[in-house]
N, C-alpha and C positions, 0 to 999 in steps of 0.2 A: 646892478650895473655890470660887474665882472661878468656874473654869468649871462648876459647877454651878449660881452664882447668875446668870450668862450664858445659860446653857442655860431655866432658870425664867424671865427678862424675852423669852427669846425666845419660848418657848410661852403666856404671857401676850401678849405683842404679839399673836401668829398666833390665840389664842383670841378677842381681842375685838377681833379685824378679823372674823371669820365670825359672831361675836355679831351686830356692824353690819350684816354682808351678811343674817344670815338675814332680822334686824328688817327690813329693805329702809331701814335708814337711812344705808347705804353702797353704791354704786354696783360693779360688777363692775373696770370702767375704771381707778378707786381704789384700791380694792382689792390689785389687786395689787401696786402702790410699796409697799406694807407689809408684805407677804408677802413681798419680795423682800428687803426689812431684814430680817424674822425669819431668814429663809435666812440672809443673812449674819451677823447674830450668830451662829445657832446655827455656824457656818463657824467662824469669829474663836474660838469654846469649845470646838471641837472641835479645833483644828487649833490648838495656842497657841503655835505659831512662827507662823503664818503673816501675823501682822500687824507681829512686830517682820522679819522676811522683807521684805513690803514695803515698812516704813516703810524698810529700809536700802537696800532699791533702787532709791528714791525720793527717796533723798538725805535724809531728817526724821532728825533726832539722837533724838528721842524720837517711840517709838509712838503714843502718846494724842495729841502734835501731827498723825500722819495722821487720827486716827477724826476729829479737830476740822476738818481738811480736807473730810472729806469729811462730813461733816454738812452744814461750811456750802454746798457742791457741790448736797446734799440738800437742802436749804430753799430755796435759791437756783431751783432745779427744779419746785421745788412751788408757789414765789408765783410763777414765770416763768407755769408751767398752770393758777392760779388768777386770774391775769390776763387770759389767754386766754380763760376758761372765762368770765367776769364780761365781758368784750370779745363774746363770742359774744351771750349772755343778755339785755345791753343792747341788741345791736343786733333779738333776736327781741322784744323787747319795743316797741321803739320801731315795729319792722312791727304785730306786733299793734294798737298803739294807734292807728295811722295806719288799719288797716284797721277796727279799732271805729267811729272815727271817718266814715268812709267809710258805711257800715252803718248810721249813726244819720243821715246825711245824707241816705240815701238812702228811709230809713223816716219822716222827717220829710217830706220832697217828695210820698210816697204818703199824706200827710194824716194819719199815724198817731203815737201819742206814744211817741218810741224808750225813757222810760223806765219805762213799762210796759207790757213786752211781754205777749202773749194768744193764747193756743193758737185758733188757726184756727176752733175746734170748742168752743170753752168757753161759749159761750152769751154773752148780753145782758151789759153793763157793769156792773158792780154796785159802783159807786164808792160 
């Protein structure tokens, strides 16, 4: 019975991680850290030695104390890349705005108002 209700949270995880992907509200990159848990549960329901197996060659008295291992292993992994990924984005953003900046500096010295820009070809002002 577990391992069919193991087997269900696994095809539920793998189903709305490709939910996310198709929506494009998840990333390819992403993606697969969740696919790779779906694998491994369906593993762990399939295979149901194979985690009291490692928790005993791992030295853990009880099974459930490895999966809490490696959960926190797994979160620990994912705010380390969420870190990163926010460490990246701030740094693209702070270019960007430096470069905005730069651009309305420069649209300001040619005599023009950087915040309302005007197609080349739109004709007469019509404030």
């Amino acid at each position: 019975m577990s391992q069919l209700f193991y087997l269900l949270i696994a095809a539920l995880v793998v189903a709305f991680v490709f939910t996310l992907l198709r929506g494009g509200k998840l990333r390819e990159k992403y993606a697969a850290l969740w696919i790779l848990v779906g694998i491994a549960i369906v593993l762990l329901a399939v295979v149901p030695g194979l985690l009291s197996s490692l928790a005993h060659l791992l030295g853990f008295e009880v099974p459930s104390n490895l999966l809490f291992v490696l959960a926190i292993f797994l979160l620990l992994g994912v705010t380390l890349h969420h870190s990163l990924e926010i460490s990246r984005l701030e740094d693209e953003t702070r270019i960007l705005a430096e470069n905005i900046a730069i651009l309305n500096l420069i649209v300001t010295q040619a005599g023009l108002d950087p915040h309302f820009p005007r197609h080349p070809h739109a004709g007469p002002d019509t404030k």
